[in-house]
Structure formats: structure tokens, C-alpha cells
N, C-alpha and C positions, 0 to 999 in steps of 0.2 A: 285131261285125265292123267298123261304122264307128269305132269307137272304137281298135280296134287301127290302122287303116290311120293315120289322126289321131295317134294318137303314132308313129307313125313318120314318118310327114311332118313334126312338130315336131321330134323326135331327126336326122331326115337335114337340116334348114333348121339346128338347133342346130350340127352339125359342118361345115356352111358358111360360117356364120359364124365359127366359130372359126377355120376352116381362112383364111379371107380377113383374120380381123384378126391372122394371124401373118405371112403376108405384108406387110400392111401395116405393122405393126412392126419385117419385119427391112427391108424398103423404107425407114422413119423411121429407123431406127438406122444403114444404112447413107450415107442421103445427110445426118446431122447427123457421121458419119466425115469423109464427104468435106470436107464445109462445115467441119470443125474444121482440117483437114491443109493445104485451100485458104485459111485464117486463118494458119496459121502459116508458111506458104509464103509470102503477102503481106507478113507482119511479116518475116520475114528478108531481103526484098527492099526493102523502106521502111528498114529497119536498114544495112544495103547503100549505097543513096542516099543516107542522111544521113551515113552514113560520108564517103561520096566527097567528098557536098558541104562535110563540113567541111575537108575534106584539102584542097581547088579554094580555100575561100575563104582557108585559111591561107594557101596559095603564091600568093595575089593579096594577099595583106594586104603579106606579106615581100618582093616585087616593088615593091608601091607604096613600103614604107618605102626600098628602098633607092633606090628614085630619087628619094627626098624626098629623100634625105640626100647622094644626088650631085648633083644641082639644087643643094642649100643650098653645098655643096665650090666647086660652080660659081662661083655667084654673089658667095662670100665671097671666094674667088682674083681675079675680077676685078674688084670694087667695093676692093681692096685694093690694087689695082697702081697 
């Protein structure tokens, strides 16, 4: 009799565990989803930014140039009068 009762308290502790490490696996599986989607969500956003930024520093670049090159128009019109 105690031996019957004994394997079934191993067989019911058996399907406990099982039963807790599938949860925990679909628990691991779903927050390395998240974690992957919030990765790639970030990189399209930094992707995003560096876009802008190069776009901001071109039309700072071609702003500077052309007032180096109206300054120079300047200076050479009236160093020449």
C-alpha cells in the first residue's frame, strides 16, 4: 500500500513539474519574442535618426558653403574697387 501511494505522489510531483516547465518555456519564448521585436523596433528608430542626422548635417554643410562663397563674392567685389 505505501508503495502504491509513493508512486503516485512521484507520478502526480512528475506532471508538476512538467506542467510548470512548459509554462515556463512558453513564459522564455514569449518575452525573447518581445525582446527580439523591441530590438528591431530600436534599430528602425536609430536607422530613423541617423537618416535625419545626415540629411540636418548636409543642409548645414550647403548653407555653410554658400555663405563661404558669398562672403568670398563680398570681399573680392570690394577689395577690388
Amino acid at each position: 500500500m505505501r508503495k502504491i501511494i509513493l508512486a503516485a505522489a512521484v507520478a502526480g510531483a512528475a506532471l508538476s513539474v512538467a506542467a510548470c516547465s512548459q509554462k515556463t518555456e512558453d513564459a522564455t519564448s514569449e518575452a525573447a519574442d518581445s525582446a527580439a521585436a523591441d530590438a528591431a523596433a530600436n534599430a528602425d528608430a536609430a536607422a530613423t535618426a541617423v537618416t535625419d542626422a545626415t540629411t540636418d548635417a548636409a543642409s548645414a554643410t550647403s548653407e555653410a558653403a554658400d555663405t563661404a562663397t558669398t562672403t568670398t563674392e563680398t570681399t573680392t567685389a570690394t577689395t577690388a574697387q
